[in-house]
C-alpha positions in Angstrom: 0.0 0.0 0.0 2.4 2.6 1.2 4.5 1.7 -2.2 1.7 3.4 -4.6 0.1 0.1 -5.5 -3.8 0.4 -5.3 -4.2 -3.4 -5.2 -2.1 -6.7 -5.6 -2.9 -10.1 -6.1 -1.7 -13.6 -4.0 -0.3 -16.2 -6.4 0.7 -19.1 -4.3 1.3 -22.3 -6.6 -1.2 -24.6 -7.0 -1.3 -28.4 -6.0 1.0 -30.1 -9.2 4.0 -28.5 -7.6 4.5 -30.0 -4.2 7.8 -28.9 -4.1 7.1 -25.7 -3.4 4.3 -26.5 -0.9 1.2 -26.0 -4.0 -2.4 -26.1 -2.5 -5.2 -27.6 -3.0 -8.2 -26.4 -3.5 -9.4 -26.4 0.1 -6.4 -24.1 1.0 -7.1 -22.4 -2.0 -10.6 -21.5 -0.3 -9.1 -20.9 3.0 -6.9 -18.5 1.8 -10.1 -16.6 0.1 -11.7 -16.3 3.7 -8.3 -14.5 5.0 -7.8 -12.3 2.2 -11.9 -11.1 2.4 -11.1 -10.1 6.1 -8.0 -8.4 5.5 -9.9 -6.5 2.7 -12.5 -5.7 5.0 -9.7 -3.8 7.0 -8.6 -1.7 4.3 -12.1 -0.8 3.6 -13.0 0.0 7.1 -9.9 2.1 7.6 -11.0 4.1 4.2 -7.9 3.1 2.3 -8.2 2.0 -1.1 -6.2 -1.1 -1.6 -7.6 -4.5 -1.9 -5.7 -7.8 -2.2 -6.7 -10.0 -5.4 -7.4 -13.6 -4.7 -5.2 -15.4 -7.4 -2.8 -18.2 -8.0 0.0 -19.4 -10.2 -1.1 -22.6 -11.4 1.0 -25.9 -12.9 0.6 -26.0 -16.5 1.2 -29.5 -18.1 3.8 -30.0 -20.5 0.1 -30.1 -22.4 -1.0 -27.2 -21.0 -3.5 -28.2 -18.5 -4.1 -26.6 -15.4 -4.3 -28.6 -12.3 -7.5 -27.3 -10.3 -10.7 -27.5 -9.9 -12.5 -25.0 -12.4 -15.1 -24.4 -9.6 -12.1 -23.1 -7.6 -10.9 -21.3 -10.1 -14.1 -19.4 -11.2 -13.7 -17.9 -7.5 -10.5 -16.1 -8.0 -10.2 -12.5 -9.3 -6.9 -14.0 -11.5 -5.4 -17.0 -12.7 -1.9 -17.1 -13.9 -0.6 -20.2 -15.7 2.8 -21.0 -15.7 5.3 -24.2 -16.8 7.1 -26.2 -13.9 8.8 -29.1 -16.3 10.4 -30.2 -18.7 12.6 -27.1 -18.8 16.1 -27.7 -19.9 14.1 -29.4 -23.5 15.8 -28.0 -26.6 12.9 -28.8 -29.2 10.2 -26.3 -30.4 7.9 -26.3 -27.9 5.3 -23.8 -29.3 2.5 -26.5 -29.5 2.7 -26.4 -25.5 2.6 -22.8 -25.2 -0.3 -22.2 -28.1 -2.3 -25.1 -26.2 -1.5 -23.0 -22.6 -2.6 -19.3 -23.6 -5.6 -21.6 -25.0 -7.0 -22.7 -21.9 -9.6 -21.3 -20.9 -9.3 -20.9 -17.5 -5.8 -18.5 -17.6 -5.7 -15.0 -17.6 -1.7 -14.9 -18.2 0.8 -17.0 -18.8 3.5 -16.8 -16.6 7.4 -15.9 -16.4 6.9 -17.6 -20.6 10.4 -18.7 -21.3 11.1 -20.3 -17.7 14.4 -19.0 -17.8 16.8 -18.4 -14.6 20.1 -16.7 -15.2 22.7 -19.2 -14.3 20.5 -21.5 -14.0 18.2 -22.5 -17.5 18.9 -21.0 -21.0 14.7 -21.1 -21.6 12.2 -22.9 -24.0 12.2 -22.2 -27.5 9.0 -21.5 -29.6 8.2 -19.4 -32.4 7.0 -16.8 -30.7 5.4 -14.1 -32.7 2.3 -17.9 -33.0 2.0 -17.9 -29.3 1.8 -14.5 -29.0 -0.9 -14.3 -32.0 -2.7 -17.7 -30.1 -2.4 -15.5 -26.7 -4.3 -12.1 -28.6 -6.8 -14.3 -29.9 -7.2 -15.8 -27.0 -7.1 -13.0 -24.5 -4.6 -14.2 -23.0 -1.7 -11.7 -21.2 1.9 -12.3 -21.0 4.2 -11.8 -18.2 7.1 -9.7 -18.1 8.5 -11.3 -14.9 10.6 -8.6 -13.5 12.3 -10.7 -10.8 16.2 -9.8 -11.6 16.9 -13.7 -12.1 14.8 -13.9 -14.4 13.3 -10.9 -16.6 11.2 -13.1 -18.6 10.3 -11.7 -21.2 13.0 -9.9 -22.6 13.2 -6.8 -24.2 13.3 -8.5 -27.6 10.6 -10.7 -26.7 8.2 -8.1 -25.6 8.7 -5.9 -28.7 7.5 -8.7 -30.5 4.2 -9.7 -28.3 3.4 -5.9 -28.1 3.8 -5.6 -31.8 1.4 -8.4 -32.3 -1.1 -6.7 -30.2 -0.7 -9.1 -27.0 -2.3 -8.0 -23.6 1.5 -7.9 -21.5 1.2 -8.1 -17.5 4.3 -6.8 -15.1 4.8 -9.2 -12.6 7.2 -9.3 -9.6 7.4 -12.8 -8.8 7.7 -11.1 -5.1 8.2 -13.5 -2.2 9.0 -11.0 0.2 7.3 -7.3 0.6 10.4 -5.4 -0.4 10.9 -7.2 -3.6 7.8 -5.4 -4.9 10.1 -2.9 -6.0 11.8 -5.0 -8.5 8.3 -4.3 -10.8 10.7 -1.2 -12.0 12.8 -3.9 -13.8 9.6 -4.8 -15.8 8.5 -1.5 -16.6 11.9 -0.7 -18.0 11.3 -3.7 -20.6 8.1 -2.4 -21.8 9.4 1.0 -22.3 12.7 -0.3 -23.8 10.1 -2.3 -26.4 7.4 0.1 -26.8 4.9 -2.0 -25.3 1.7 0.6 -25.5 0.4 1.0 -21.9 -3.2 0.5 -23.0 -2.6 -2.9 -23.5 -0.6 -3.7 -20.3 -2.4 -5.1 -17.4 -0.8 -3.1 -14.6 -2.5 0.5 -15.6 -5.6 -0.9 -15.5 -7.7 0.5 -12.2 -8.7 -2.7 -9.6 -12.6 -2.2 -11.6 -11.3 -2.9 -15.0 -8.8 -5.5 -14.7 -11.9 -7.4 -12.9 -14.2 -6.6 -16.0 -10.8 -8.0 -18.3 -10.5 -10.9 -16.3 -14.2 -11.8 -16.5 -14.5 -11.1 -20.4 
């Protein structure tokens, strides 16, 4: 709040990645219930900010999701995001086109699953899956987290030249990491991304109505 942020959403992983402690749908729910009464805070000390009930969901090499879609339909957001098969060298732009397809992600998350140090990053043809996410609806991340800055530069040129909704993520584990969405803002104005079609200078009312169309 005290950052200029009017609102910020939760996006635990889901239950396909046990590793780092994913939930299930029940906790999924539980989670709902805090985040309504630390809303109802905010509200009653006037203050603007709300906190988005979301999740980062396992994507299947297939690009199936992993919950519930009851669960799901009572979320604000959905991000979708791959967890395996991550150091492949082949094309994999079948997996991406079939994971902006599904239905029940809003954005597909940190795209090319990179790490510095770490992965190199899946290779697709790119300017397809970000044509599959605009028909779609779908919105890329820029993950701005400094390890990972996925998309690039180059990368988000592309999807904003193809018309793509683009989302600035953090990838935020701790409150002052927040700050690193700077690193993702640079990328869109190093590519031009038009702000009109980036998620993050939308008010709380009409990223709800984007999410729901």
């Amino acid at each position: 709040e005290g950052m200029g942020y009017s609102h910020a959403a939760i996006t635990d992983h889901s239950k396909g990645l046990p590793v780092a402690n994913g939930m299930h749908e029940d906790r999924l729910a539980e989670q709902g219930g805090h985040i309504e009464k630390v809303n109802g805070g905010f509200e009653s000390r006037g203050s603007p900010f709300r906190v988005l009930r979301s999740i980062e969901m396992n994507l299947s090499p297939e690009g199936e999701g992993d919950m519930e879609p009851d669960a799901l339909a009572r979320l604000d957001l959905v991000l979708g995001a791959f967890h395996s098969k991550l150091r492949v060298t082949e094309d994999q732009t079948e997996r991406y086109v079939a994971g902006v397809r599904n239905p029940t992600v809003h954005v597909l998350a940190h795209p090319r699953c990179r790490r510095f140090g770490s992965r190199l990053g899946l290779r697709a043809d790119w300017r397809s899956v970000f044509a599959a996410s605009r028909e779609a609806g779908t919105a890329v991340e820029i993950d701005a987290s400094p390890d990972r800055q996925d998309l690039d530069v180059e990368l988000v040129g592309l999807a904003a030249e193809e018309g793509t909704w683009i989302s600035i993520g953090t990838d935020a584990h701790y409150p002052h990491e927040l700050g690193w969405v700077d690193l993702g803002l640079a990328a869109a104005i190093l590519a031009e991304a038009p702000r009109e079609r980036i998620l993050n200078f939308l008010s709380r009312e009409e990223l709800l109505e984007w999410a729901a169309r």
